[in-house]
PDB file of N, CA, C and O in Angstrom, chain B, residues numbered from 101:
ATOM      1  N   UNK B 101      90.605 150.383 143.677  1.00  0.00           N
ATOM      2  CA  UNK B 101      89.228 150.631 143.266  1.00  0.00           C
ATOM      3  C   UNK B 101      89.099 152.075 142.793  1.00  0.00           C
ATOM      4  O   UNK B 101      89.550 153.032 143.423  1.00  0.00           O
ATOM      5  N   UNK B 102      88.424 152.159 141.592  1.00  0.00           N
ATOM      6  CA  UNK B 102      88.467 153.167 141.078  1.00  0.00           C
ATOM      7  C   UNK B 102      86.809 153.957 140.985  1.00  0.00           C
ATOM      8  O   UNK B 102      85.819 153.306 140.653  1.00  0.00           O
ATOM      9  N   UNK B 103      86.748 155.552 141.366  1.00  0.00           N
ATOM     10  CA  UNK B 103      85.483 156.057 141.252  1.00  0.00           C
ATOM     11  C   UNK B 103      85.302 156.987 140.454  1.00  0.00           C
ATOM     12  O   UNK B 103      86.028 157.927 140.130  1.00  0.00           O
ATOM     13  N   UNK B 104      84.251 156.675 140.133  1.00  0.00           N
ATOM     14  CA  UNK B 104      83.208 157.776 138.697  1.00  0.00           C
ATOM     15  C   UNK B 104      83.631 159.431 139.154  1.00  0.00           C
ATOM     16  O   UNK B 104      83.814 160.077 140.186  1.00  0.00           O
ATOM     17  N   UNK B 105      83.644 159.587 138.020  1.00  0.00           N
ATOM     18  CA  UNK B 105      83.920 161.089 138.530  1.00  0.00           C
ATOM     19  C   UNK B 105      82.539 162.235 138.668  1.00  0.00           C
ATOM     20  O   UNK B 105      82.464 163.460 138.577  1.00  0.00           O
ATOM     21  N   UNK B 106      81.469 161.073 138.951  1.00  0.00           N
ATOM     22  CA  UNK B 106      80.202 161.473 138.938  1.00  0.00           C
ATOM     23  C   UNK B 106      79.715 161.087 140.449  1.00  0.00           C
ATOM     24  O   UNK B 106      78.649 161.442 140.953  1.00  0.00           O
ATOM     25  N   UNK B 107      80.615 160.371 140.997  1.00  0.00           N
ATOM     26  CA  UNK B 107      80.411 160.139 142.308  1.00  0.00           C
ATOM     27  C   UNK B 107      81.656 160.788 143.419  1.00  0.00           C
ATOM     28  O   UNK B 107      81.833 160.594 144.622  1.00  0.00           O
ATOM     29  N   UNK B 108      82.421 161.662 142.375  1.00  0.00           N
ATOM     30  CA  UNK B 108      83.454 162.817 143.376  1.00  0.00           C
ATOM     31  C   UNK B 108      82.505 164.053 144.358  1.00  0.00           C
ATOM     32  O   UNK B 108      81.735 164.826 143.788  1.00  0.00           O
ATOM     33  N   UNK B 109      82.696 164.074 145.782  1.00  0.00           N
ATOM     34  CA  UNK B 109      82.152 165.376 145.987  1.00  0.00           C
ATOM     35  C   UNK B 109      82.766 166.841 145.456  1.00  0.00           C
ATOM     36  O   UNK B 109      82.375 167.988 145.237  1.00  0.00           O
ATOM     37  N   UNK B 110      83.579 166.308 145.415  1.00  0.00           N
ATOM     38  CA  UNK B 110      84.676 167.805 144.602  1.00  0.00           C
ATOM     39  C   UNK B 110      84.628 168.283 143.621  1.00  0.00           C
ATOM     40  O   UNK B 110      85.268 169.287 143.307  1.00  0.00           O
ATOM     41  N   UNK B 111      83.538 167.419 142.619  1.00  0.00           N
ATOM     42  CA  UNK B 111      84.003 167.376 141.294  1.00  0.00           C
ATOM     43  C   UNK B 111      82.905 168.581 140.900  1.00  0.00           C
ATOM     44  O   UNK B 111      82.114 168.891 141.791  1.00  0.00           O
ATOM     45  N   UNK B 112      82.813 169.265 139.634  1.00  0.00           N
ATOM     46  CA  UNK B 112      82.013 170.138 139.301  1.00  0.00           C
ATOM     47  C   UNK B 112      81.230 170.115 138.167  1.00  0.00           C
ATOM     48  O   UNK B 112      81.798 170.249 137.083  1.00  0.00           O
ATOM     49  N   UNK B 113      80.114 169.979 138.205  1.00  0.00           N
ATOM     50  CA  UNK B 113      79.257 169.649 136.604  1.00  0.00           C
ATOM     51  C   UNK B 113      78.844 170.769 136.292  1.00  0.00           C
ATOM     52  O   UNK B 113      78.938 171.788 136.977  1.00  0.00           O
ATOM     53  N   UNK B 114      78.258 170.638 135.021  1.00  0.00           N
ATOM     54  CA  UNK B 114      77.447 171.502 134.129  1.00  0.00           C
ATOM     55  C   UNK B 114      76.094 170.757 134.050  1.00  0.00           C
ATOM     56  O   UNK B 114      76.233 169.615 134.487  1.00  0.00           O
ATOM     57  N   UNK B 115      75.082 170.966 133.720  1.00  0.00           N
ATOM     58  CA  UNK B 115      73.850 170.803 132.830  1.00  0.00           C
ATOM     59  C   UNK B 115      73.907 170.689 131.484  1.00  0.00           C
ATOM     60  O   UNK B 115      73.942 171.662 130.731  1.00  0.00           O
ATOM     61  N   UNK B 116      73.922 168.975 130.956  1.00  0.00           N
ATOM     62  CA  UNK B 116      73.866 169.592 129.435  1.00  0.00           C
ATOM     63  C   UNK B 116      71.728 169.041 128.747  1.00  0.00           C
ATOM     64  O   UNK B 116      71.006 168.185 129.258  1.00  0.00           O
ATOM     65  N   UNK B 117      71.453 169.818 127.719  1.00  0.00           N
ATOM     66  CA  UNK B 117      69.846 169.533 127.257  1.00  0.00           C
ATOM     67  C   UNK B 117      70.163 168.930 125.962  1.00  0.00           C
ATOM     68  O   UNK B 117      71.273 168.962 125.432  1.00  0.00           O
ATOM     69  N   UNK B 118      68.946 168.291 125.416  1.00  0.00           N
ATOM     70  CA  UNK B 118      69.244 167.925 124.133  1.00  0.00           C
ATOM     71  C   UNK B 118      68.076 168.079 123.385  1.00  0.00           C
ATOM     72  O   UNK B 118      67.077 168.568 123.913  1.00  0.00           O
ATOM     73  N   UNK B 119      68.081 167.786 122.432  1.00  0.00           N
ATOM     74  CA  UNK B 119      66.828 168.235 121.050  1.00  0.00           C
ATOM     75  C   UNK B 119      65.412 167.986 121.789  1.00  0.00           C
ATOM     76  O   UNK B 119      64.552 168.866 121.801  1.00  0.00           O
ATOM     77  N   UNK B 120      65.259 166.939 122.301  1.00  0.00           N
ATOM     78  CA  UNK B 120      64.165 166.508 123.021  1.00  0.00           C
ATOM     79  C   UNK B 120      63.384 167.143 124.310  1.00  0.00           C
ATOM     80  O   UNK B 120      62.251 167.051 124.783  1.00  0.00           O
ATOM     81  N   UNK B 121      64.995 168.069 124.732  1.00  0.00           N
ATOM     82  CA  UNK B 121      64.513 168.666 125.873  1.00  0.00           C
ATOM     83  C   UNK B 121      65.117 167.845 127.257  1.00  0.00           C
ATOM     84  O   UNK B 121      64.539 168.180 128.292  1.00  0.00           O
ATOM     85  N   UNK B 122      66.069 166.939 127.400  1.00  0.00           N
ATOM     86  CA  UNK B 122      65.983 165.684 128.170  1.00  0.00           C
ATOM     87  C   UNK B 122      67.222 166.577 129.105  1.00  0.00           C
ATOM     88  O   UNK B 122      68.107 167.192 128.510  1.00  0.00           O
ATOM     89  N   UNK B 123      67.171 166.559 130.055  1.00  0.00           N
ATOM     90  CA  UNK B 123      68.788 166.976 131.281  1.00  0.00           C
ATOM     91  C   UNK B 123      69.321 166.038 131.407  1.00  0.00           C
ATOM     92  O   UNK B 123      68.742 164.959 131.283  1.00  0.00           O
ATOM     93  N   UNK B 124      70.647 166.146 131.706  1.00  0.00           N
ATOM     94  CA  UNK B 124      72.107 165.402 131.937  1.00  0.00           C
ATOM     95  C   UNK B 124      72.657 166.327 132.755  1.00  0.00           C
ATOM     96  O   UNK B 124      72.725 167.511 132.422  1.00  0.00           O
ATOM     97  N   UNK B 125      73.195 165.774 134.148  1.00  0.00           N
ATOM     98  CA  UNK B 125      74.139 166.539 134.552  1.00  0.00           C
ATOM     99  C   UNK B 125      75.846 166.105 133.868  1.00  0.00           C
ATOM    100  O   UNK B 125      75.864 164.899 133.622  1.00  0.00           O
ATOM    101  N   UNK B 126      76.613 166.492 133.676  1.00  0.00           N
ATOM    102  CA  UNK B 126      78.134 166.489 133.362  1.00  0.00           C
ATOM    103  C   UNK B 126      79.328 167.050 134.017  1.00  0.00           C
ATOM    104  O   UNK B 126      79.294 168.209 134.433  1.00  0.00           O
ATOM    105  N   UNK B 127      80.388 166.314 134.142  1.00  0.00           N
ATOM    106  CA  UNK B 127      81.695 167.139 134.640  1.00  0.00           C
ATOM    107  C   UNK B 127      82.186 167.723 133.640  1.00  0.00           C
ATOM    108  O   UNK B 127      82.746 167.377 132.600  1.00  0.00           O
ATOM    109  N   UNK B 128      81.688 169.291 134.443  1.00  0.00           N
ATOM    110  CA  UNK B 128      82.572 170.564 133.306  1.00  0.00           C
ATOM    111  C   UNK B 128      83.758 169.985 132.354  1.00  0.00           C
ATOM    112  O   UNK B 128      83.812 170.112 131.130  1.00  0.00           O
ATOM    113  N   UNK B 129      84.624 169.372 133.125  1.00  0.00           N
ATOM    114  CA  UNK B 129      86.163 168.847 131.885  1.00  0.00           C
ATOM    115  C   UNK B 129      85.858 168.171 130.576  1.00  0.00           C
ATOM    116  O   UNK B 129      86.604 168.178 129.597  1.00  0.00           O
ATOM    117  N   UNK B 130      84.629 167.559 130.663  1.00  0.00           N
ATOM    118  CA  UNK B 130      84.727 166.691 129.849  1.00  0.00           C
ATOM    119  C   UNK B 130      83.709 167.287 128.366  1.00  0.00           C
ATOM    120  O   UNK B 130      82.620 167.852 128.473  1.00  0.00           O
ATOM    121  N   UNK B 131      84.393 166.983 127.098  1.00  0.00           N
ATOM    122  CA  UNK B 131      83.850 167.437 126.250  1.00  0.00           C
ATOM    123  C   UNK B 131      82.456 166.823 126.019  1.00  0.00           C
ATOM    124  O   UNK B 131      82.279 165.626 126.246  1.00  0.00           O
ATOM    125  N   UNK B 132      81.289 167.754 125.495  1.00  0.00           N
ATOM    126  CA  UNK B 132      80.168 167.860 125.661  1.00  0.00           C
ATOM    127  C   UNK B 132      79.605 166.987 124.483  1.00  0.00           C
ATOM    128  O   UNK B 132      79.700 167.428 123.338  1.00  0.00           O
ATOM    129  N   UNK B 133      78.901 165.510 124.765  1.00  0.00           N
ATOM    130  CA  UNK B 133      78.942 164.584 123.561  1.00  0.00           C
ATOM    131  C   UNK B 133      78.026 165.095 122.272  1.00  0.00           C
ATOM    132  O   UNK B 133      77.539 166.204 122.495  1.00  0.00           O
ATOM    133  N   UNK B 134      77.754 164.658 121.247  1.00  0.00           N
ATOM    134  CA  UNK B 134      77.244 164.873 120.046  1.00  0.00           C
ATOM    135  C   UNK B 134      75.717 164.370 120.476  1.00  0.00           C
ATOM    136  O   UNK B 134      75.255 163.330 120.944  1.00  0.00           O
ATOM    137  N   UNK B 135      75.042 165.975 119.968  1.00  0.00           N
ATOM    138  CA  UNK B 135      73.522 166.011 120.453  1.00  0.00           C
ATOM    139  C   UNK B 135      73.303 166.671 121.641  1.00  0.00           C
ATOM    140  O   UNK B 135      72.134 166.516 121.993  1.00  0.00           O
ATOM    141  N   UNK B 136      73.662 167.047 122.068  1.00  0.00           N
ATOM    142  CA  UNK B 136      73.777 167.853 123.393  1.00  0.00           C
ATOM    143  C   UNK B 136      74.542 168.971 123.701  1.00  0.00           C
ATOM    144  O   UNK B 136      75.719 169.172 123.403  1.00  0.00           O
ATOM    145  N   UNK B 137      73.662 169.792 124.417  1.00  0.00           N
ATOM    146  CA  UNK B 137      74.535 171.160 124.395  1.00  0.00           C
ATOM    147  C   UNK B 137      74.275 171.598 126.286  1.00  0.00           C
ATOM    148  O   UNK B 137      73.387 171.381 127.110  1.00  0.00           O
ATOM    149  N   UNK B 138      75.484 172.235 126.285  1.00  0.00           N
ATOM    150  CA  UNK B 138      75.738 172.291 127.666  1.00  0.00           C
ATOM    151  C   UNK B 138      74.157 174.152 128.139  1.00  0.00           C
ATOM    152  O   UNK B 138      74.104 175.093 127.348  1.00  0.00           O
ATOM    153  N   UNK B 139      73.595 174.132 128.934  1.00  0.00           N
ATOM    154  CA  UNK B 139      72.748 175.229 129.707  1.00  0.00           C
ATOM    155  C   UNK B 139      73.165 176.533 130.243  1.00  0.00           C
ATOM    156  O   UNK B 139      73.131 176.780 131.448  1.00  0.00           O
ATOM    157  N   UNK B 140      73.390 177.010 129.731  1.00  0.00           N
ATOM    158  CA  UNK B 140      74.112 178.506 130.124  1.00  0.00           C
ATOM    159  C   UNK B 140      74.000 178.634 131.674  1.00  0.00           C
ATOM    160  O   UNK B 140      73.005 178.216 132.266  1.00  0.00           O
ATOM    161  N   UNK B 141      75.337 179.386 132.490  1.00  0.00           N
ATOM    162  CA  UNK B 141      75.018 180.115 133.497  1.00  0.00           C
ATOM    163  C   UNK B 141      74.353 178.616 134.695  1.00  0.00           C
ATOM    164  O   UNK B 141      73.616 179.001 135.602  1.00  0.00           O
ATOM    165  N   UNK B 142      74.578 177.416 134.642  1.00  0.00           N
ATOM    166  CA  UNK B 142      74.301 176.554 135.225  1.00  0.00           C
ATOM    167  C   UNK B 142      75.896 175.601 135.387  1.00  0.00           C
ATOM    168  O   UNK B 142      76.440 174.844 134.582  1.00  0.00           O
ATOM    169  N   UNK B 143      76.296 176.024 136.746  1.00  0.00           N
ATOM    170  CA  UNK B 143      77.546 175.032 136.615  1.00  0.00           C
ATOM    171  C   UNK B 143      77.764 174.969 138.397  1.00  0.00           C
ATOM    172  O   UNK B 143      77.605 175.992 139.063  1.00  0.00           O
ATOM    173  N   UNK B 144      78.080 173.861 138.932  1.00  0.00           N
ATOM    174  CA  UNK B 144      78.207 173.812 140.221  1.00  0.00           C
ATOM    175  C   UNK B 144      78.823 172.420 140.817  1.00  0.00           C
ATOM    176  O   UNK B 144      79.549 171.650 140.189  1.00  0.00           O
ATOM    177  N   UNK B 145      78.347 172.253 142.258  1.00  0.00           N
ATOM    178  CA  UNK B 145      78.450 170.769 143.000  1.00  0.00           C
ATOM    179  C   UNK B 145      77.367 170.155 142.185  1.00  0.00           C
ATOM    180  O   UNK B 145      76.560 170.624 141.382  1.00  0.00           O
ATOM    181  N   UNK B 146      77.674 168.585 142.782  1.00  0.00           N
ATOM    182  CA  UNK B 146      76.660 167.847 141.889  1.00  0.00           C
ATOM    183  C   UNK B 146      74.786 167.883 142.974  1.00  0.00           C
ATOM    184  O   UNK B 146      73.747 167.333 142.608  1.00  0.00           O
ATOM    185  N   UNK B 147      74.950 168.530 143.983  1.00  0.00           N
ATOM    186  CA  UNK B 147      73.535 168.689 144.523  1.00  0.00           C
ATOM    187  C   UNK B 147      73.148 169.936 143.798  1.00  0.00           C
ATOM    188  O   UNK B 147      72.024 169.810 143.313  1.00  0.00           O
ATOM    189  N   UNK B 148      73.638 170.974 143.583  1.00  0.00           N
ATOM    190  CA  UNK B 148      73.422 172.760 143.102  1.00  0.00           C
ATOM    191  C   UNK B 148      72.309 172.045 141.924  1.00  0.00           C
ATOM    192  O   UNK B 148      71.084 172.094 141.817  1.00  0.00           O
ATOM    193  N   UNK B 149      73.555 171.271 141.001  1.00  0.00           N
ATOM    194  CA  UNK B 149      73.070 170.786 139.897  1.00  0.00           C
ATOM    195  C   UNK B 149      71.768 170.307 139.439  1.00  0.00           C
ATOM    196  O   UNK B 149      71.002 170.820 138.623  1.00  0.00           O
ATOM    197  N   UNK B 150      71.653 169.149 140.165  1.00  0.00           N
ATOM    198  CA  UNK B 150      70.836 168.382 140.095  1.00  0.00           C
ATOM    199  C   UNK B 150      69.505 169.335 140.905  1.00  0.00           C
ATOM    200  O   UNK B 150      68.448 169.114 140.313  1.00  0.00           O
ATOM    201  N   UNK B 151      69.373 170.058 141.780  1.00  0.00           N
ATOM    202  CA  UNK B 151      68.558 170.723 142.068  1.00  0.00           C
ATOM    203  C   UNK B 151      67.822 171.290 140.709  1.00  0.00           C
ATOM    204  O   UNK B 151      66.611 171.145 140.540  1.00  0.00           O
ATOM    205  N   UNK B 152      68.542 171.847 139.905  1.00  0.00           N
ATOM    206  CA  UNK B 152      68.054 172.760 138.997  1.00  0.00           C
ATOM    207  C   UNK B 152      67.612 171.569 138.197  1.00  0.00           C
ATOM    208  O   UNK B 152      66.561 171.951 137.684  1.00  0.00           O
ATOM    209  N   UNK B 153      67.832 170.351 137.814  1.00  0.00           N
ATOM    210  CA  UNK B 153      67.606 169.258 136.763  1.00  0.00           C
ATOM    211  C   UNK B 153      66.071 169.182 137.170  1.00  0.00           C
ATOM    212  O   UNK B 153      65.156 169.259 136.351  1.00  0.00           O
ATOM    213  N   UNK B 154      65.866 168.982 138.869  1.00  0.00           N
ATOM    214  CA  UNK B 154      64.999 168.683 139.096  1.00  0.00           C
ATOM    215  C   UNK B 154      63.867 169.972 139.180  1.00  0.00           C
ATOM    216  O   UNK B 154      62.696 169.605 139.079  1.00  0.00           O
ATOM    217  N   UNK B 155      63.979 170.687 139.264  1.00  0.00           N
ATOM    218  CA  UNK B 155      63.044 172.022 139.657  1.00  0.00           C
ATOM    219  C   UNK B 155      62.762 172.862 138.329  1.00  0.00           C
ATOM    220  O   UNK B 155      62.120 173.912 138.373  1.00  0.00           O
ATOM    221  N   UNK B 156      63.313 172.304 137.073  1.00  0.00           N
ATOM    222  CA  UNK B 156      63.682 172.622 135.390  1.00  0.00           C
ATOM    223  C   UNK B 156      62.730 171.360 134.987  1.00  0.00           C
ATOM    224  O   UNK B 156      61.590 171.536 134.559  1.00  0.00           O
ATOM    225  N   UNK B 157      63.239 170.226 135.144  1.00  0.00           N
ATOM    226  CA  UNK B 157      62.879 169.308 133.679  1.00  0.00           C
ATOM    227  C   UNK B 157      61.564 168.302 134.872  1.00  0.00           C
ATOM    228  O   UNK B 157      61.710 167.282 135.545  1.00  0.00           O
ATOM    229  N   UNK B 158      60.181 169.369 134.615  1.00  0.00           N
ATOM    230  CA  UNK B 158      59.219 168.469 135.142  1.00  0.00           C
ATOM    231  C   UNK B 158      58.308 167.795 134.570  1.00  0.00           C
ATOM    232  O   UNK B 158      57.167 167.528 134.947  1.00  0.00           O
ATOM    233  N   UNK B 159      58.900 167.512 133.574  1.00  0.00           N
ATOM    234  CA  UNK B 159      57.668 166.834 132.527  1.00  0.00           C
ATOM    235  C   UNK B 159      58.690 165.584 131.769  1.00  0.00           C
ATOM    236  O   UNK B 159      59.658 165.856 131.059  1.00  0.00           O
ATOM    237  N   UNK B 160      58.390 164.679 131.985  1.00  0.00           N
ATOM    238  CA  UNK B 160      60.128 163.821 132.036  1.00  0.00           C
ATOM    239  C   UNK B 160      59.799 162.976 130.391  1.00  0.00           C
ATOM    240  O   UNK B 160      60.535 162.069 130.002  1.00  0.00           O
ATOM    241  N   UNK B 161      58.466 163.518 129.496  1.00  0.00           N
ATOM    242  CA  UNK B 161      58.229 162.749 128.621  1.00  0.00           C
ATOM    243  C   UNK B 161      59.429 163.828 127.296  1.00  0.00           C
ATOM    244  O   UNK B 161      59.912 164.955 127.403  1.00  0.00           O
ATOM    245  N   UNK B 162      59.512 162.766 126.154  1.00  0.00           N
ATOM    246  CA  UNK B 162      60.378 163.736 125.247  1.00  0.00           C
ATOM    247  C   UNK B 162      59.485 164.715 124.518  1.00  0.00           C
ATOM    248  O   UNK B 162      58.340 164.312 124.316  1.00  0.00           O
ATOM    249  N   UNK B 163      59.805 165.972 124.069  1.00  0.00           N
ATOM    250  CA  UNK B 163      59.565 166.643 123.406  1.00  0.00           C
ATOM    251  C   UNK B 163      58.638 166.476 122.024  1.00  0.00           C
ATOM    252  O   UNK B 163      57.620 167.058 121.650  1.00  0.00           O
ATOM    253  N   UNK B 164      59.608 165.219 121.328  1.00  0.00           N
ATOM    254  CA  UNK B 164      58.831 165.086 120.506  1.00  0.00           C
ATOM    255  C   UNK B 164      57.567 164.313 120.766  1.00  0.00           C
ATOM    256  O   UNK B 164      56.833 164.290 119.778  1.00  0.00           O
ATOM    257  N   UNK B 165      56.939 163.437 122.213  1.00  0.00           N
ATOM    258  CA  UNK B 165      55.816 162.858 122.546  1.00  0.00           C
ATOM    259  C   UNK B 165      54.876 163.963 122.990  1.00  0.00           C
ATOM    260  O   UNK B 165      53.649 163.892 122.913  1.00  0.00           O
ATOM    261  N   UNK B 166      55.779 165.305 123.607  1.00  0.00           N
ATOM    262  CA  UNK B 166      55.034 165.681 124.196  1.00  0.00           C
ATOM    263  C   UNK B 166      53.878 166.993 122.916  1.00  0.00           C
ATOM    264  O   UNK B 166      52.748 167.439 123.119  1.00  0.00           O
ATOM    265  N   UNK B 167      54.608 167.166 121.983  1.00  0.00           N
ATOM    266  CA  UNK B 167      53.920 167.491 120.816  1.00  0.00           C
ATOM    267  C   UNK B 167      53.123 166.803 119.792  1.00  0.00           C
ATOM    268  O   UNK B 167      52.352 167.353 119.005  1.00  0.00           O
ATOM    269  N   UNK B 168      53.413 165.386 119.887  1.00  0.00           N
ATOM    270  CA  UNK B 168      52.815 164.747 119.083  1.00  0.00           C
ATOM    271  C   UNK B 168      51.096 164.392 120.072  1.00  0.00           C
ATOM    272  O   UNK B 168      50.028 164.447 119.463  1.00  0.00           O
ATOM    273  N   UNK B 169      51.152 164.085 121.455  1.00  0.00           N
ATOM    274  CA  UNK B 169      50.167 164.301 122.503  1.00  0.00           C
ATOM    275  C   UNK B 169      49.184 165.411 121.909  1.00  0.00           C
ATOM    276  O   UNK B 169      48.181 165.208 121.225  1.00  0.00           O
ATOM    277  N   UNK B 170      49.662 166.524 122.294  1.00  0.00           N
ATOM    278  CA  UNK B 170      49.117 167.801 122.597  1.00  0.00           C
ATOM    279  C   UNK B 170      48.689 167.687 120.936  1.00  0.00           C
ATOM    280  O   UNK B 170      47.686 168.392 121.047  1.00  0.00           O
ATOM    281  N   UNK B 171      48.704 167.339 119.544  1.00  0.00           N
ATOM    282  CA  UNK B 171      48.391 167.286 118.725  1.00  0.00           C
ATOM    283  C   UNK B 171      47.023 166.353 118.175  1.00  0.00           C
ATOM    284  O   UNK B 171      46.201 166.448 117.263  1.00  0.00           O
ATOM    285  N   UNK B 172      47.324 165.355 119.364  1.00  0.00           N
ATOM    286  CA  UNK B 172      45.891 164.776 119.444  1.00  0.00           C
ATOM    287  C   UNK B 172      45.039 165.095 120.671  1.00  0.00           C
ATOM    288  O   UNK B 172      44.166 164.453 121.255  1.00  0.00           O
ATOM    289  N   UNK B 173      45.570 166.277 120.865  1.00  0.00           N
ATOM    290  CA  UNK B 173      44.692 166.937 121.609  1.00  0.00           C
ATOM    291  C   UNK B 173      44.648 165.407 123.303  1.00  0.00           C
ATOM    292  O   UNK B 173      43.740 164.978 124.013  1.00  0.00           O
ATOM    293  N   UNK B 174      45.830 165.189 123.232  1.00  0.00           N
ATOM    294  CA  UNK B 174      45.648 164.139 124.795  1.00  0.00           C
ATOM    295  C   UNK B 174      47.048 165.044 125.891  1.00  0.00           C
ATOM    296  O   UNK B 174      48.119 165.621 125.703  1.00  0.00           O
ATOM    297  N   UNK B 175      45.960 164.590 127.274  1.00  0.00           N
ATOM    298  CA  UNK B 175      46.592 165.305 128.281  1.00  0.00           C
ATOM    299  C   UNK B 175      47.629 164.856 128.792  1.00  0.00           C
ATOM    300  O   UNK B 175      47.342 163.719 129.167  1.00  0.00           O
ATOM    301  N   UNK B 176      48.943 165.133 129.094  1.00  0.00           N
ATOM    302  CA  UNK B 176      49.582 164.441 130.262  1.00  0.00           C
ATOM    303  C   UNK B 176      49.295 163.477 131.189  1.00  0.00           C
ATOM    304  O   UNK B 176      48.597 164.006 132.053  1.00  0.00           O
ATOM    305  N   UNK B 177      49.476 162.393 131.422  1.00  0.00           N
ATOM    306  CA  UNK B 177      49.390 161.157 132.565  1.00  0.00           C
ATOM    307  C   UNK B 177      49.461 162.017 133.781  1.00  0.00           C
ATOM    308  O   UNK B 177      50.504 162.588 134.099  1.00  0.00           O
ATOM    309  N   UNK B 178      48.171 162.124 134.571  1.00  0.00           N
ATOM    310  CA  UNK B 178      48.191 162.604 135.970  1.00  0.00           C
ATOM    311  C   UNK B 178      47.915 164.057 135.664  1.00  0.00           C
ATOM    312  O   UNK B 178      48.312 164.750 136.601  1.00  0.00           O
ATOM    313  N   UNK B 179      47.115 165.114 134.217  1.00  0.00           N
ATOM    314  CA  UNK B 179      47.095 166.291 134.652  1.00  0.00           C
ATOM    315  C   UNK B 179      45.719 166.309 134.541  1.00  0.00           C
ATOM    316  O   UNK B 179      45.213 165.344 133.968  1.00  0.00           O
ATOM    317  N   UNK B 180      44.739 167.489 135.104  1.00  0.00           N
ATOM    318  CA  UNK B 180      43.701 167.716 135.263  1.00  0.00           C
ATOM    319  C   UNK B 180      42.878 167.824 133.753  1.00  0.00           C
ATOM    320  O   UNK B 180      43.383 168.507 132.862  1.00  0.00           O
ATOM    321  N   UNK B 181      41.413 167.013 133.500  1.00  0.00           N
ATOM    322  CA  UNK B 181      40.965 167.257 132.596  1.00  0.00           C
ATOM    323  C   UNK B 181      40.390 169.123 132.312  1.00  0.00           C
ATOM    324  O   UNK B 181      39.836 169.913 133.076  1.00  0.00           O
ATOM    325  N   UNK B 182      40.948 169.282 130.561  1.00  0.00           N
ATOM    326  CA  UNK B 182      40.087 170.881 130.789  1.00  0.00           C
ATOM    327  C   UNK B 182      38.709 170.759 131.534  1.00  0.00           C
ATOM    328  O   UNK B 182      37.843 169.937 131.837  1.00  0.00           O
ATOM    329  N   UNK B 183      38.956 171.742 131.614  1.00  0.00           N
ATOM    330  CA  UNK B 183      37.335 172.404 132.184  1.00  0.00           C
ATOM    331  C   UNK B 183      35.983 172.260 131.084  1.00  0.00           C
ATOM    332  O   UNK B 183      35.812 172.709 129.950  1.00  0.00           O
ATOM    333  N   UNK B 184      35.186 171.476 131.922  1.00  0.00           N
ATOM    334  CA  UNK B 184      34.079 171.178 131.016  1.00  0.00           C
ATOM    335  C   UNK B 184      33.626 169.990 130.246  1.00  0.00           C
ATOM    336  O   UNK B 184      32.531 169.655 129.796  1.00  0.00           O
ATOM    337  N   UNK B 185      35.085 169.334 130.233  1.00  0.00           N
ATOM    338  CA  UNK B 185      35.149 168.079 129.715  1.00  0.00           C
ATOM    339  C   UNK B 185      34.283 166.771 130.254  1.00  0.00           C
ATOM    340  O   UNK B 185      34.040 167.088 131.419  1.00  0.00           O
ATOM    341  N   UNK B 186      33.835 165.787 130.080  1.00  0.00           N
ATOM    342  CA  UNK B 186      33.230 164.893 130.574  1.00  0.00           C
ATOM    343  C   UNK B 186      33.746 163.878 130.723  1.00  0.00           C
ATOM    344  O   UNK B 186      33.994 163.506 129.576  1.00  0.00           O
ATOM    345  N   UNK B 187      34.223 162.868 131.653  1.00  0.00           N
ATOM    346  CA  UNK B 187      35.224 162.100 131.618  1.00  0.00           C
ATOM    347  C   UNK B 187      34.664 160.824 131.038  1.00  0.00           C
ATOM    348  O   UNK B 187      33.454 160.959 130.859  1.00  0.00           O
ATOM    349  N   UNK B 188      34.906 160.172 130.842  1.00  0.00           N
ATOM    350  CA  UNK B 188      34.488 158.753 130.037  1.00  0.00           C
ATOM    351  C   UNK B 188      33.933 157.417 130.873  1.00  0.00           C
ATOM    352  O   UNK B 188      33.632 156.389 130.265  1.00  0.00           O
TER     353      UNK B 188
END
């Protein structure tokens, strides 16, 4: 039986981001796929890692939704209406 090298405790990842903004953790060895670029100064165990994935990427919608939103002037799912606003 053979295991992921994503499920090694030994093993060591990087952080890679992509156009969208989206996290991936990765094992450092492995070359970094097309569209994605590895996070500077972010490389560890896979908890170190994933700590930072999680305490970094808190807005889990893509980039490009999250501009096209904010362009129609609509809020995030679950954030507070501005101030002043009247709710519907």
């Amino acid at each position: 039986m053979s295991t992921s090298c994503f499920d090694r405790e030994d093993e060591t990842f990087i952080v890679l981001k992509n156009h969208e903004d989206q996290y991936s953790l990765w094992p450092h060895w492995k070359a970094v796929p097309g569209g994605w670029n590895a996070v500077e100064g972010v490389r560890g165990d896979k908890k170190t890692v994933l700590d930072y994935i999680e305490s970094t990427w808190t807005d889990m919608r893509p980039r490009s939704l999250r501009e096209w939103m904010a362009a129609q002037g609509l809020q995030a799912p679950g954030s507070a209406a501005p101030s002043g606003a009247n709710p519907a």
